[in-house]
VMD Tcl script that builds the backbone (N, CA, C; Angstrom):
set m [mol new atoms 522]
animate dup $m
set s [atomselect $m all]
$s set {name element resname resid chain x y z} {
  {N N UNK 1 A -37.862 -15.459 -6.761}
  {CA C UNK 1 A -37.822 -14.743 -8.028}
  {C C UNK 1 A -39.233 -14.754 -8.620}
  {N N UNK 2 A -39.610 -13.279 -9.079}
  {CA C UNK 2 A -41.104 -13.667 -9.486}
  {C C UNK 2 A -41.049 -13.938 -11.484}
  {N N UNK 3 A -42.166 -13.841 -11.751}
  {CA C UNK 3 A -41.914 -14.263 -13.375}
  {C C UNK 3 A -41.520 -13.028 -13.965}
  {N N UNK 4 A -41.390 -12.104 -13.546}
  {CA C UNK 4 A -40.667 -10.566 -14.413}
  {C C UNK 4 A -39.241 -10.297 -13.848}
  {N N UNK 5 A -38.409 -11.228 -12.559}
  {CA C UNK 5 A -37.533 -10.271 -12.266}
  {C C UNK 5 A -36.317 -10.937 -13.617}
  {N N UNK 6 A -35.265 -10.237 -13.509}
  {CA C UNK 6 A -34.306 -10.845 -14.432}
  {C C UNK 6 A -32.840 -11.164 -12.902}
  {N N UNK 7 A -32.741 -9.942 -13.056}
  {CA C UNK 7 A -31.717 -10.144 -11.202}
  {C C UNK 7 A -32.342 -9.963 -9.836}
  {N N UNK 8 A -31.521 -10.371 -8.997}
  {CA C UNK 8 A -31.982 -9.653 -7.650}
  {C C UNK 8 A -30.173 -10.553 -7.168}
  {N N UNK 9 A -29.548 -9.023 -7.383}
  {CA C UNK 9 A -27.920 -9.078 -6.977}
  {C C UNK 9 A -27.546 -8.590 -5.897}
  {N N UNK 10 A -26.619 -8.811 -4.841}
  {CA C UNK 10 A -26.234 -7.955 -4.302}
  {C C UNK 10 A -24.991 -8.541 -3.361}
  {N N UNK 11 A -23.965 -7.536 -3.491}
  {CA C UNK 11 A -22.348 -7.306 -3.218}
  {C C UNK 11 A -22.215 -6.684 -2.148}
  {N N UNK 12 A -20.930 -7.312 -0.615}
  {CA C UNK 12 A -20.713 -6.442 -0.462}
  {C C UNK 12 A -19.326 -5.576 -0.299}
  {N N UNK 13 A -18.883 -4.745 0.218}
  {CA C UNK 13 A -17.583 -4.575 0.243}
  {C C UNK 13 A -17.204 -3.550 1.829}
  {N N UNK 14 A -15.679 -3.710 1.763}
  {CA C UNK 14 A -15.917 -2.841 3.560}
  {C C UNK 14 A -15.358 -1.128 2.724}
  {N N UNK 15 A -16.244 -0.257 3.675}
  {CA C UNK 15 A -15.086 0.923 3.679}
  {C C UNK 15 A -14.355 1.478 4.656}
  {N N UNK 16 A -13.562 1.995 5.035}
  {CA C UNK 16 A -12.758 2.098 6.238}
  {C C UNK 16 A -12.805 3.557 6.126}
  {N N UNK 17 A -14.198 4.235 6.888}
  {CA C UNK 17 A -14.339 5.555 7.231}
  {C C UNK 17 A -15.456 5.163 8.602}
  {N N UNK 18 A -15.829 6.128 9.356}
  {CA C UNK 18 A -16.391 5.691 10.250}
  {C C UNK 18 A -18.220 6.361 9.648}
  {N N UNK 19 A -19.127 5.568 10.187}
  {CA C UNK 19 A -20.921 5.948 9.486}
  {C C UNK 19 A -20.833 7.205 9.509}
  {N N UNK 20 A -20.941 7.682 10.327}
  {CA C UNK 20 A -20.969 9.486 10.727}
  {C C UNK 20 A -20.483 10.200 8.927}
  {N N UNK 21 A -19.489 9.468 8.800}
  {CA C UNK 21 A -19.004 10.546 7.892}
  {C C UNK 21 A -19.602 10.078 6.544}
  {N N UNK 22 A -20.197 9.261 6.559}
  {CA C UNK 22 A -20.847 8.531 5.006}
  {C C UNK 22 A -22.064 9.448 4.748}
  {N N UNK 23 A -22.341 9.814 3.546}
  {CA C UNK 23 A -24.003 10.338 2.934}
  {C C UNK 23 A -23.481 9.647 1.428}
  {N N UNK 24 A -23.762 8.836 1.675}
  {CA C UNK 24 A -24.569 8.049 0.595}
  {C C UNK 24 A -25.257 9.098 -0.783}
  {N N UNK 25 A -26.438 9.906 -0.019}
  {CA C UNK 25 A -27.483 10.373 -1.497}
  {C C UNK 25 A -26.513 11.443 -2.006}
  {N N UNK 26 A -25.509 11.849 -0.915}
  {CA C UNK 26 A -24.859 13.541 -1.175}
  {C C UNK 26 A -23.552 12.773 -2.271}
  {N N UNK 27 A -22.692 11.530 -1.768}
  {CA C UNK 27 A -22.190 11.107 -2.859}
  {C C UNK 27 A -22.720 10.435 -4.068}
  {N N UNK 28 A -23.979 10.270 -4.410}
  {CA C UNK 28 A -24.573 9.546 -5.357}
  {C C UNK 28 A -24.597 10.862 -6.455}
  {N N UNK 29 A -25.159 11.706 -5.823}
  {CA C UNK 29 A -25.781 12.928 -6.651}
  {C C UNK 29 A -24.691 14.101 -6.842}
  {N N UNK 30 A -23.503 13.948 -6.387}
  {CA C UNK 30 A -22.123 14.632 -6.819}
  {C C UNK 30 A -21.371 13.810 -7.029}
  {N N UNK 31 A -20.963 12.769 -7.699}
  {CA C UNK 31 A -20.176 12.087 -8.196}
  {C C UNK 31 A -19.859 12.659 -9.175}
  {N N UNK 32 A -18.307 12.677 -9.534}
  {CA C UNK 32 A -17.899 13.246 -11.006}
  {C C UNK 32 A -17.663 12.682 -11.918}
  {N N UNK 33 A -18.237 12.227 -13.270}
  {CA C UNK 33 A -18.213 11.681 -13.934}
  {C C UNK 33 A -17.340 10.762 -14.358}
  {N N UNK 34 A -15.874 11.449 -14.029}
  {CA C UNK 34 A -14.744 10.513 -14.300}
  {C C UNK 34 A -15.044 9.765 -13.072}
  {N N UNK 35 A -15.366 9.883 -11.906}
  {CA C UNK 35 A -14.913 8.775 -10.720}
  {C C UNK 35 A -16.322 7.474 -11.061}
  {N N UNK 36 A -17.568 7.945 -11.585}
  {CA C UNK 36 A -18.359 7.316 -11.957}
  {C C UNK 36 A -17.379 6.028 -12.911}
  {N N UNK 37 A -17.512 6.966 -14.060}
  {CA C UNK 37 A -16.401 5.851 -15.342}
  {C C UNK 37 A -15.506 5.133 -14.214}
  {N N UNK 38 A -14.608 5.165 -13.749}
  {CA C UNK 38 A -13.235 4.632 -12.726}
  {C C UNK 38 A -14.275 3.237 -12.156}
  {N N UNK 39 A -15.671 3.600 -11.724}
  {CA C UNK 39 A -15.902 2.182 -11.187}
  {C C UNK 39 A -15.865 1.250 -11.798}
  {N N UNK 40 A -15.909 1.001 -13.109}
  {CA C UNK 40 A -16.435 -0.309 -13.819}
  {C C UNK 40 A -16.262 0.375 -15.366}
  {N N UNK 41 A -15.395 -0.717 -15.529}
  {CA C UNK 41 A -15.057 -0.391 -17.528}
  {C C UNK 41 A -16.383 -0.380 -18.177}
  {N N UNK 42 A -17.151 -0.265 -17.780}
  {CA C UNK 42 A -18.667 -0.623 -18.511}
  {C C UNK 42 A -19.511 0.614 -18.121}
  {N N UNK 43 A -19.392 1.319 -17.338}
  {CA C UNK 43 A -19.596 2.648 -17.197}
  {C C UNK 43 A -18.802 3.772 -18.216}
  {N N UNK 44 A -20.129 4.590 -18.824}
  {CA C UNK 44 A -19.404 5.391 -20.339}
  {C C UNK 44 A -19.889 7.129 -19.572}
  {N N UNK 45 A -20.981 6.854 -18.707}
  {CA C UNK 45 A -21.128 8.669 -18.772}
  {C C UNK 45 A -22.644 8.789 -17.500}
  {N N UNK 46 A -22.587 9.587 -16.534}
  {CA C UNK 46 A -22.884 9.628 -15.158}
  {C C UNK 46 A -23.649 11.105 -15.637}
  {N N UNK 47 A -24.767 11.641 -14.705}
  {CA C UNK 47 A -25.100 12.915 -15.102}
  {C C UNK 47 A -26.362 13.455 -13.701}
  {N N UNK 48 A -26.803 14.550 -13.387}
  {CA C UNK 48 A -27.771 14.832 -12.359}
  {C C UNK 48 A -28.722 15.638 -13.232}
  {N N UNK 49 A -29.821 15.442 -12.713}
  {CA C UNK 49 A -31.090 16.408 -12.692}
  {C C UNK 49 A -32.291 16.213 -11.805}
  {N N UNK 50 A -33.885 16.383 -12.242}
  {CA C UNK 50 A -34.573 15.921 -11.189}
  {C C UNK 50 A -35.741 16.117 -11.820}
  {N N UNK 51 A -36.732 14.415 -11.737}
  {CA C UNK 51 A -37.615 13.824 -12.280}
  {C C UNK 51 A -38.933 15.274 -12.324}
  {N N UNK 52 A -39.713 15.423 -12.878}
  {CA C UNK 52 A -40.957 15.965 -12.595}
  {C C UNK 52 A -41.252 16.421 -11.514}
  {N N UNK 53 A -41.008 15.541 -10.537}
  {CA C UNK 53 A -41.917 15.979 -9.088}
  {C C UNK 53 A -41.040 16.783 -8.461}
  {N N UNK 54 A -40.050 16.820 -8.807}
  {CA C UNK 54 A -38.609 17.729 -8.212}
  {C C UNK 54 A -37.549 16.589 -7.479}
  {N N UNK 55 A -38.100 15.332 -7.919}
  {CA C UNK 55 A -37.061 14.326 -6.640}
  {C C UNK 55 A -35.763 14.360 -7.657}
  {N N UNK 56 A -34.680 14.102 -6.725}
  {CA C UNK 56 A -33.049 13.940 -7.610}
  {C C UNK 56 A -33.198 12.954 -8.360}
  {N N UNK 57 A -32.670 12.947 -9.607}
  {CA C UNK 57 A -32.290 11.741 -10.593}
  {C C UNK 57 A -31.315 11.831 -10.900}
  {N N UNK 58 A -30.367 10.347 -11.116}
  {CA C UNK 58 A -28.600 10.292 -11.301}
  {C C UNK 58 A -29.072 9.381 -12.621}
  {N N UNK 59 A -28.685 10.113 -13.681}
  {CA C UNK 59 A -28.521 9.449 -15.245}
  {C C UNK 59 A -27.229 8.864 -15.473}
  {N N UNK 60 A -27.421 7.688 -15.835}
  {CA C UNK 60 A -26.397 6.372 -15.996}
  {C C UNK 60 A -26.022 5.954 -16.658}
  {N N UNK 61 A -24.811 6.228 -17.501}
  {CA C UNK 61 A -24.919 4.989 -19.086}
  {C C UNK 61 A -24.203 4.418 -19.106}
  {N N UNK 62 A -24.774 3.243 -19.404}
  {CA C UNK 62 A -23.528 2.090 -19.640}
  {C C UNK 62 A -23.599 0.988 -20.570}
  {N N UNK 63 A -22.592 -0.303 -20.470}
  {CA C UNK 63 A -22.861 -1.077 -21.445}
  {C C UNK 63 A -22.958 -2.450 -20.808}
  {N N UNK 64 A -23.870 -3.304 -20.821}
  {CA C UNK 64 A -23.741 -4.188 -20.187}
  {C C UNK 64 A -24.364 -5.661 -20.849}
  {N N UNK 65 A -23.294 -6.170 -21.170}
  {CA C UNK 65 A -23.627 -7.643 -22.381}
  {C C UNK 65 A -23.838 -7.289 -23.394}
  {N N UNK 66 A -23.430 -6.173 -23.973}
  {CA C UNK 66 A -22.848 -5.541 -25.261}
  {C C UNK 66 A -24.440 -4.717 -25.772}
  {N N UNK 67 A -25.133 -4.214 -24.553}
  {CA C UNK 67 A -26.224 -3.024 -25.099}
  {C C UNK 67 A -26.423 -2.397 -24.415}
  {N N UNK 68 A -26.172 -1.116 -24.888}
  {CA C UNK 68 A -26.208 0.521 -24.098}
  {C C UNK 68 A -27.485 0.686 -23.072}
  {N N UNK 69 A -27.216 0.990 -22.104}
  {CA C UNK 69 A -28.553 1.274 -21.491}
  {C C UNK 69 A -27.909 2.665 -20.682}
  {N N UNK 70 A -29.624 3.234 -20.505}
  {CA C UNK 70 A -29.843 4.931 -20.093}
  {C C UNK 70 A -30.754 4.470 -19.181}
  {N N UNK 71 A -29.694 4.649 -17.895}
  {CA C UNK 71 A -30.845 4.805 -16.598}
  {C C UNK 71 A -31.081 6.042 -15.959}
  {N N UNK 72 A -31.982 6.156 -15.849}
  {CA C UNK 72 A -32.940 7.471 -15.303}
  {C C UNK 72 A -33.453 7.266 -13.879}
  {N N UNK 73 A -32.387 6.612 -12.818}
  {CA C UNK 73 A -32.688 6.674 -11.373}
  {C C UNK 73 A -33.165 7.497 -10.340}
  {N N UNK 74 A -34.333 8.112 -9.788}
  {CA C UNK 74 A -35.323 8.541 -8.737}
  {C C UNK 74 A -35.235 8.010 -7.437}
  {N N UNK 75 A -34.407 9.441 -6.770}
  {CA C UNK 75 A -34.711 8.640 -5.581}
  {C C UNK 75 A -36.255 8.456 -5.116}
  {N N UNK 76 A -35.710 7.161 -4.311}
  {CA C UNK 76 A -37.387 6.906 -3.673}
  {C C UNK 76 A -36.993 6.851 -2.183}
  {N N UNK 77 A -35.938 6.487 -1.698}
  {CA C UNK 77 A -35.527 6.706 -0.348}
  {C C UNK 77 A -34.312 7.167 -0.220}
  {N N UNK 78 A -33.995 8.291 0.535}
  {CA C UNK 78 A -32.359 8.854 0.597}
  {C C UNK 78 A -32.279 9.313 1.971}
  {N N UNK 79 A -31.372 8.047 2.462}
  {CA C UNK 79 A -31.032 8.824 4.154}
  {C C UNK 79 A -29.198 8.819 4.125}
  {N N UNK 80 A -28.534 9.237 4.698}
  {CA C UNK 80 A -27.647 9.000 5.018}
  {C C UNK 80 A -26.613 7.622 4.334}
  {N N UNK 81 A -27.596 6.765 5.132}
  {CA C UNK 81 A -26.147 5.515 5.045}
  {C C UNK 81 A -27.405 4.550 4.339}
  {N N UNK 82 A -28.440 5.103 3.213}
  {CA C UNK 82 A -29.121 4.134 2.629}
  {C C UNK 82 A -30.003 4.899 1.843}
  {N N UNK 83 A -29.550 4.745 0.232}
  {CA C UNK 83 A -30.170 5.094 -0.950}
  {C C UNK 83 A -30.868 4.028 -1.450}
  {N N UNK 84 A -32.422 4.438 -2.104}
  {CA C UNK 84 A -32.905 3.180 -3.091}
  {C C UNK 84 A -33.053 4.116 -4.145}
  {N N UNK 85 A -32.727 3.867 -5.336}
  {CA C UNK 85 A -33.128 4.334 -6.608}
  {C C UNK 85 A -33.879 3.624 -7.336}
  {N N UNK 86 A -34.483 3.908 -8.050}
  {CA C UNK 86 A -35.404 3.274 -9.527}
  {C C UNK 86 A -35.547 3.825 -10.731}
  {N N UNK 87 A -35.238 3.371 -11.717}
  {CA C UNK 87 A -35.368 3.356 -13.036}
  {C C UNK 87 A -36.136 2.592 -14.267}
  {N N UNK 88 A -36.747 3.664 -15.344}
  {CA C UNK 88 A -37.312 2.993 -15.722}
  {C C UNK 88 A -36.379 3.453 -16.841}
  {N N UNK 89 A -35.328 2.183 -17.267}
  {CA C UNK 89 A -34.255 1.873 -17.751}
  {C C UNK 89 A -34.595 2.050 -19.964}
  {N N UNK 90 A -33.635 2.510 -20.095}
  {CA C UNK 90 A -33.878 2.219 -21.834}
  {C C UNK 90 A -32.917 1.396 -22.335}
  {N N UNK 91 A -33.304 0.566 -22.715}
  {CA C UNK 91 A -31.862 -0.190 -23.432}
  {C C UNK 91 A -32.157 -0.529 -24.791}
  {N N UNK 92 A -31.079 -0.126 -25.707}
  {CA C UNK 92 A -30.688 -0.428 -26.683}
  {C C UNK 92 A -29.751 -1.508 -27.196}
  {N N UNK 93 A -30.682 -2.543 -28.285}
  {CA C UNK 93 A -30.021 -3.388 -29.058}
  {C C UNK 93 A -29.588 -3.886 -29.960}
  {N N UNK 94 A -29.087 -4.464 -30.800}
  {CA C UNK 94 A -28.829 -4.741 -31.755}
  {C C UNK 94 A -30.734 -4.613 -32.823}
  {N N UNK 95 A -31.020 -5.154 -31.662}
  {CA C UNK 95 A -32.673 -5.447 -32.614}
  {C C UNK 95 A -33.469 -4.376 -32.296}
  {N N UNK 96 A -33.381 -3.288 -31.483}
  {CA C UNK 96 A -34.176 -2.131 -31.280}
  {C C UNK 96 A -34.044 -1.719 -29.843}
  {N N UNK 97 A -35.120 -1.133 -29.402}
  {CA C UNK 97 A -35.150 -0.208 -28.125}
  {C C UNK 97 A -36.280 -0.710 -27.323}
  {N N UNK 98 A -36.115 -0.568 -25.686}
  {CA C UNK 98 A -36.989 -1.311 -25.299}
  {C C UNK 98 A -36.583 -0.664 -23.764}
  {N N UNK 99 A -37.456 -1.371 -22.339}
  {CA C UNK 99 A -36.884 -0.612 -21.420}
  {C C UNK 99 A -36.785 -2.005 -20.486}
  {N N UNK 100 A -36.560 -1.818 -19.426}
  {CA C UNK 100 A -36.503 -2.710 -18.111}
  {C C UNK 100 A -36.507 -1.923 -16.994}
  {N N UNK 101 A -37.311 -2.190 -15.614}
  {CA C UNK 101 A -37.166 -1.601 -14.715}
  {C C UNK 101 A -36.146 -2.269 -14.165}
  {N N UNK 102 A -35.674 -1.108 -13.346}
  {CA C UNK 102 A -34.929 -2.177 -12.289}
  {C C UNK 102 A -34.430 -0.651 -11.029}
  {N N UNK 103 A -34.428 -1.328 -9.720}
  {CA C UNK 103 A -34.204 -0.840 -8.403}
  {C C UNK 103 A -32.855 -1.039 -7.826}
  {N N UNK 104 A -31.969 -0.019 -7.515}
  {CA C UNK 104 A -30.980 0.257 -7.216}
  {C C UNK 104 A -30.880 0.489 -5.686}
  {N N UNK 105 A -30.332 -0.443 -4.618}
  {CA C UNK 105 A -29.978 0.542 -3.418}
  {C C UNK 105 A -29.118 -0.158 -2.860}
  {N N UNK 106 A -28.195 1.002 -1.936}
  {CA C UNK 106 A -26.936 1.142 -1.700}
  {C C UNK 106 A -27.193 1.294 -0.176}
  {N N UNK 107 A -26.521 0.479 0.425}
  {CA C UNK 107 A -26.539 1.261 2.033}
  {C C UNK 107 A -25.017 0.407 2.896}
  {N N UNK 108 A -25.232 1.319 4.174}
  {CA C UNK 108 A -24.157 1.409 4.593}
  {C C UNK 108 A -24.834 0.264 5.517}
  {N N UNK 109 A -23.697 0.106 6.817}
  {CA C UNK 109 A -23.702 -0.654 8.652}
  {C C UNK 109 A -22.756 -0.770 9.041}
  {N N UNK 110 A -22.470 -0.133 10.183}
  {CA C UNK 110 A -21.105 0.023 11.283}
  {C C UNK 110 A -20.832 -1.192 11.297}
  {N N UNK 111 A -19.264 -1.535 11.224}
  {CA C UNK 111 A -18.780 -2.616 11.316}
  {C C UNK 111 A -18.387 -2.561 12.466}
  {N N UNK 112 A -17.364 -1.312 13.113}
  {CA C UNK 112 A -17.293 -0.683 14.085}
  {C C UNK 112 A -16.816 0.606 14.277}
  {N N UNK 113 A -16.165 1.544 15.298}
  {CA C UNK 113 A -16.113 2.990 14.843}
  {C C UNK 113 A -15.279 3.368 13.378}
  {N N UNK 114 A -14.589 2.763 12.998}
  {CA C UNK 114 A -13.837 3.269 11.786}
  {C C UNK 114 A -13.980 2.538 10.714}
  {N N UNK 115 A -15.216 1.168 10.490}
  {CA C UNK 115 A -15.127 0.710 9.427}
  {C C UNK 115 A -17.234 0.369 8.925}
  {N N UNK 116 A -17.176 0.408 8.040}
  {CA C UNK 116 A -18.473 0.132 7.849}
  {C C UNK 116 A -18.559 -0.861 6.439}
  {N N UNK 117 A -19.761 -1.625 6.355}
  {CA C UNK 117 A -20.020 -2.683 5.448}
  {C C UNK 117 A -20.932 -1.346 4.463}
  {N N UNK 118 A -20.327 -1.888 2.811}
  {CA C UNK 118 A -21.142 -1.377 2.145}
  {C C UNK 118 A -21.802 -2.386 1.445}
  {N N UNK 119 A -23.333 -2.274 0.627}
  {CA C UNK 119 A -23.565 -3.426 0.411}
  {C C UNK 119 A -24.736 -2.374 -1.486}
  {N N UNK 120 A -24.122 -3.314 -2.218}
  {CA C UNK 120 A -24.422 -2.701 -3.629}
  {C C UNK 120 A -26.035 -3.893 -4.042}
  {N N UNK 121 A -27.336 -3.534 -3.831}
  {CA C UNK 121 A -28.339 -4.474 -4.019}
  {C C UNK 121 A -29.011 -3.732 -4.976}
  {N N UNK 122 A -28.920 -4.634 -6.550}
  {CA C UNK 122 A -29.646 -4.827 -7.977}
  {C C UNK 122 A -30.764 -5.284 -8.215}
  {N N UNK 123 A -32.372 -4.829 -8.610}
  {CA C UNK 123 A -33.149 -6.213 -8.942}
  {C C UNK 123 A -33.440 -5.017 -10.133}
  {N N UNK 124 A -32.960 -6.310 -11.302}
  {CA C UNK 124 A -34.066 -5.752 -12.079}
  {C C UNK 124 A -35.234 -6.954 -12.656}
  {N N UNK 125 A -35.825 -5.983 -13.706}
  {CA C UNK 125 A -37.505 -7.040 -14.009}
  {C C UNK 125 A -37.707 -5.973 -15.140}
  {N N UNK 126 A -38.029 -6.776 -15.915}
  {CA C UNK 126 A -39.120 -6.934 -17.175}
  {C C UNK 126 A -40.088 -5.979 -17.151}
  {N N UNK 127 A -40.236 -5.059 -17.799}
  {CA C UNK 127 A -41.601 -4.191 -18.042}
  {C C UNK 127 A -42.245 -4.859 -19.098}
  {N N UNK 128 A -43.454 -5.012 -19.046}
  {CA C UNK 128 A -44.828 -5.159 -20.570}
  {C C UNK 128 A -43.797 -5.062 -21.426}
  {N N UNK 129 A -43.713 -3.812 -21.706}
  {CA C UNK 129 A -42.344 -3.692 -23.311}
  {C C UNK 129 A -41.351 -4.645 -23.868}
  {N N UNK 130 A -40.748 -4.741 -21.993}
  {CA C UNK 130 A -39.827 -5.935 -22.752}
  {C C UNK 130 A -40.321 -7.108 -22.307}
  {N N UNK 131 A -41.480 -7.534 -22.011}
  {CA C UNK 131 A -41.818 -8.929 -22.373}
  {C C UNK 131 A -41.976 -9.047 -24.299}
  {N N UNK 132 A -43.019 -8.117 -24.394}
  {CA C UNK 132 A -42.994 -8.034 -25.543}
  {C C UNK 132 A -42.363 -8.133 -27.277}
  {N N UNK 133 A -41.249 -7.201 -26.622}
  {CA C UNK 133 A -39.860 -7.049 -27.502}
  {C C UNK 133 A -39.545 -8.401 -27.159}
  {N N UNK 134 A -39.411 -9.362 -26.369}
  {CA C UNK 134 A -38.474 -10.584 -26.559}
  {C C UNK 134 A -39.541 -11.374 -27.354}
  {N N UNK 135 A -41.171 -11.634 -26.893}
  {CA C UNK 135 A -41.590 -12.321 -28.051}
  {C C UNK 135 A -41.635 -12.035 -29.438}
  {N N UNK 136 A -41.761 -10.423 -29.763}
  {CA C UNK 136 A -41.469 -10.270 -30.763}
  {C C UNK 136 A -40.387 -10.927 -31.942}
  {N N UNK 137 A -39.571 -11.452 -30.715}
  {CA C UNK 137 A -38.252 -12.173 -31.328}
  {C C UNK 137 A -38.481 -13.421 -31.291}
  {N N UNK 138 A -39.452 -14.108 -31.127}
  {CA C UNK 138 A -39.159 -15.222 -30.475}
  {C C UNK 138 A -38.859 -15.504 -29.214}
  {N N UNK 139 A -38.134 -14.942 -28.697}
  {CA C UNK 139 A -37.064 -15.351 -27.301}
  {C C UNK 139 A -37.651 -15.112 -26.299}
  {N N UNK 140 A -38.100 -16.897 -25.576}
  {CA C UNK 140 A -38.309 -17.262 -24.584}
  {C C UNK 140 A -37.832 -16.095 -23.162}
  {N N UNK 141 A -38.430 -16.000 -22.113}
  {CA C UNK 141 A -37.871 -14.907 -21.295}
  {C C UNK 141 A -36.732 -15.794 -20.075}
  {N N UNK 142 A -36.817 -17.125 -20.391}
  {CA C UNK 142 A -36.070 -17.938 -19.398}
  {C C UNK 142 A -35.006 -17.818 -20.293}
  {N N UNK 143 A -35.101 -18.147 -21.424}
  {CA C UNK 143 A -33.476 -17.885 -22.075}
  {C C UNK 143 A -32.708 -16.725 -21.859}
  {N N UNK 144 A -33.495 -15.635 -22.042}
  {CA C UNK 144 A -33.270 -14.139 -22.135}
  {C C UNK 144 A -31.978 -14.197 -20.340}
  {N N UNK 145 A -33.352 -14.805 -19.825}
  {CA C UNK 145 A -32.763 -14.289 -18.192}
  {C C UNK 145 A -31.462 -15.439 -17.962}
  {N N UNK 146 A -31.563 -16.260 -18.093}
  {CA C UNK 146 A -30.520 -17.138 -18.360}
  {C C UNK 146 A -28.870 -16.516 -18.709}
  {N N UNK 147 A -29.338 -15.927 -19.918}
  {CA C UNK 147 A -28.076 -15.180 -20.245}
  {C C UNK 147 A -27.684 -13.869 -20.032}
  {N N UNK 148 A -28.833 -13.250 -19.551}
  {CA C UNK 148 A -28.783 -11.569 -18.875}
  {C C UNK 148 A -28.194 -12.009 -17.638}
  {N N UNK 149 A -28.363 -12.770 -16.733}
  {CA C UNK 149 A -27.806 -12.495 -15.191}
  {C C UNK 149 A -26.637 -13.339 -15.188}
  {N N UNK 150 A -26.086 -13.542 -15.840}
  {CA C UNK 150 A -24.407 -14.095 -15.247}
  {C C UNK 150 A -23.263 -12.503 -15.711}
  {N N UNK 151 A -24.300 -11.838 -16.351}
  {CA C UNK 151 A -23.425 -10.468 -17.148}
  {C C UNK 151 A -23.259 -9.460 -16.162}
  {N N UNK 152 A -25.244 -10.084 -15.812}
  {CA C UNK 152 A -25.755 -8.255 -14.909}
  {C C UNK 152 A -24.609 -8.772 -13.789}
  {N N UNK 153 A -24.977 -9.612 -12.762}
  {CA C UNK 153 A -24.274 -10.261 -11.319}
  {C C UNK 153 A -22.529 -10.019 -11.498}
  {N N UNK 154 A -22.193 -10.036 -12.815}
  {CA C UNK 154 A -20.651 -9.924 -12.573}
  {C C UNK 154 A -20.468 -8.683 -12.818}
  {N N UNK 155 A -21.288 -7.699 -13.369}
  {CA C UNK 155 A -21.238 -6.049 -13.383}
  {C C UNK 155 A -21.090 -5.845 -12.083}
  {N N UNK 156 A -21.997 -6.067 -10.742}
  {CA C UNK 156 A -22.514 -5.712 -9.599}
  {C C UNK 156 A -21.645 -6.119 -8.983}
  {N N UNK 157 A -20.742 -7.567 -9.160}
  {CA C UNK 157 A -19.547 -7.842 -8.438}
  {C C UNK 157 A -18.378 -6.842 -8.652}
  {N N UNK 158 A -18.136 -6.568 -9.513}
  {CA C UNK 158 A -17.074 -5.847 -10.579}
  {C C UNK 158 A -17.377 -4.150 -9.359}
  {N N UNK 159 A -18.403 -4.016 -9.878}
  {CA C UNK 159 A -18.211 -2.416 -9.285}
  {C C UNK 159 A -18.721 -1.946 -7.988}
  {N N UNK 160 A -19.033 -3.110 -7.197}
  {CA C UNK 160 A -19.088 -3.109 -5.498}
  {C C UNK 160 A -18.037 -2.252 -4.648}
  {N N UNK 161 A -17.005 -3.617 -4.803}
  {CA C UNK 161 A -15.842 -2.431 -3.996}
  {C C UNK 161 A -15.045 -1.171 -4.477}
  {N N UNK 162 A -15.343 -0.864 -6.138}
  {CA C UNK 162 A -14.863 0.256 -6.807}
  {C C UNK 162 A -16.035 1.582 -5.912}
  {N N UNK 163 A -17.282 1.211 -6.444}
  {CA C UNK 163 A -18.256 2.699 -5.514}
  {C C UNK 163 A -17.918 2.506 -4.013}
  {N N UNK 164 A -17.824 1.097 -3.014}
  {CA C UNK 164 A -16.812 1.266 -1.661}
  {C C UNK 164 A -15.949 2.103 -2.027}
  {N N UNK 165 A -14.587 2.086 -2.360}
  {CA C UNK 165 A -13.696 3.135 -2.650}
  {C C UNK 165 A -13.870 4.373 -2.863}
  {N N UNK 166 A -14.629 4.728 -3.945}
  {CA C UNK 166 A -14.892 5.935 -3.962}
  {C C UNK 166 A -15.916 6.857 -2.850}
  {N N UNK 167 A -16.889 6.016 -2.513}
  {CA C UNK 167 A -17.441 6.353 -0.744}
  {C C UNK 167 A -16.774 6.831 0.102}
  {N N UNK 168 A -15.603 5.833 0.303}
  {CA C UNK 168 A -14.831 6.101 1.745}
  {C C UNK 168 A -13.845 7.278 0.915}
  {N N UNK 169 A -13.227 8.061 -0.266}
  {CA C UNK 169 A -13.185 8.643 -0.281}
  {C C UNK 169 A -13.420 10.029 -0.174}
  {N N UNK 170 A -14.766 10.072 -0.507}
  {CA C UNK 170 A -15.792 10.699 -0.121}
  {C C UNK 170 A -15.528 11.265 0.890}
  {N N UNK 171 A -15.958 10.505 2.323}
  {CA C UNK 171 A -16.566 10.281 3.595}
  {C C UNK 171 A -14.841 11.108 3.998}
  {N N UNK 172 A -13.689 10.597 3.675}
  {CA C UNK 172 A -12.497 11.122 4.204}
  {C C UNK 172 A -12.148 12.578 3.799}
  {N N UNK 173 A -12.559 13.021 2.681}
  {CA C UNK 173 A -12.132 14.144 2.266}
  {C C UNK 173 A -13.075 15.366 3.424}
  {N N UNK 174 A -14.596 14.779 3.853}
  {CA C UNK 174 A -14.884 15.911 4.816}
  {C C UNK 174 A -14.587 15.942 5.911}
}
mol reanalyze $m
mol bondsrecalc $m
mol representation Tube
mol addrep $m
C-alpha cells in the first residue's frame, strides 16, 4: 500500500457462460441503468458518454459510507474478457466536495468451456485535493483510511457476484 492508496480490493465470483461469449467493455458501456441500480443498493444512477479524446466513459453514482460520489470512468484498456477504467472521482460530503482517484478493472478466465472466473479489482488513492480537504479538517489520512476501507471492501464484496450475474446474462442472451 503506498501513502495515497485508500483500497486495493478485489472479489471474485464464477459466471456460468463460456469466454467466447463474454465482452466485458460491450457490457460495461450498455448496461441499463436499472440492471446497474440491481447490483448493489448503493448504486443510484449509471450513464455513457466519451471523455475528450473520444475514449468511452461509464458515469457512476453512488453512495458509499453515506457520501455521494460521481465517477467519471475512461477506459484505459478494453479487450474482451478485461476492462480497466479510471476515474477522477467527485465526492461529496457532509463538509464539502473533493475528489479521489481510483482504478476500476474487471476481467474474466476460463474456468473451463462453460464457466469462467470473474474477478471485480478496486484501488482507490487520494488526489492532492483530498489530502488536503482532510487536513483542512484536521483528519489524519490513517484515520480517514481506516474507516473508508471496511465500507469501500464490503461495497466490492456486495456487488461482485451481482455484475457476475448480470455478465453471464449478458453473454447468454447473444
Amino acid at each position: 500500500m503506498n501513502d495515497m492508496e485508500i483500497i486495493d480490493s478485489s472479489f471474485s465470483a464464477v459466471i456460468n457462460a463460456p469466454i467466447d461469449r463474454i465482452d466485458i467493455p460491450e457490457w460495461c458501456f450498455s448496461l441499463p441503468e436499472k440492471d446497474y441500480q440491481a447490483c448493489s443498493p448503493a448504486h443510484i444512477a449509471a450513464g455513457f458518454t466519451t471523455a475528450p479524446d473520444g475514449r468511452r466513459m461509464s458515469i457512476n453514482v453512488e453512495v458509499i459510507g453515506g457520501s455521494l460520489m460521481v465517477q467519471h470512468y475512461v477506459e484505459t484498456l478494453a479487450k474482451k474478457d478485461h476492462l480497466i477504467l479510471e476515474s477522477a472521482s467527485d465526492i461529496f460530503t457532509p463538509t464539502g466536495r473533493t475528489t479521489l482517484h481510483i482504478k476500476w478493472e474487471l476481467s474474466v478466465r476460463a474456468i473451463d468451456g462453460q464457466r469462467c472466473e470473474f474477478t471485480n479489482h478496486v484501488v482507490s488513492t487520494a488526489t492532492d485535493e483530498f489530502r488536503s480537504f482532510l487536513d483542512r479538517q484536521g483528519i489524519p489520512f490513517d484515520v480517514f483510511r481506516a474507516q473508508r476501507a471496511p465500507m469501500s471492501i464490503a461495497h466490492n464484496k456486495g456487488e461482485t457476484p451481482l455484475f457476475a450475474a448480470s455478465i453471464e446474462r449478458a453473454a447468454l442472451r447473444k
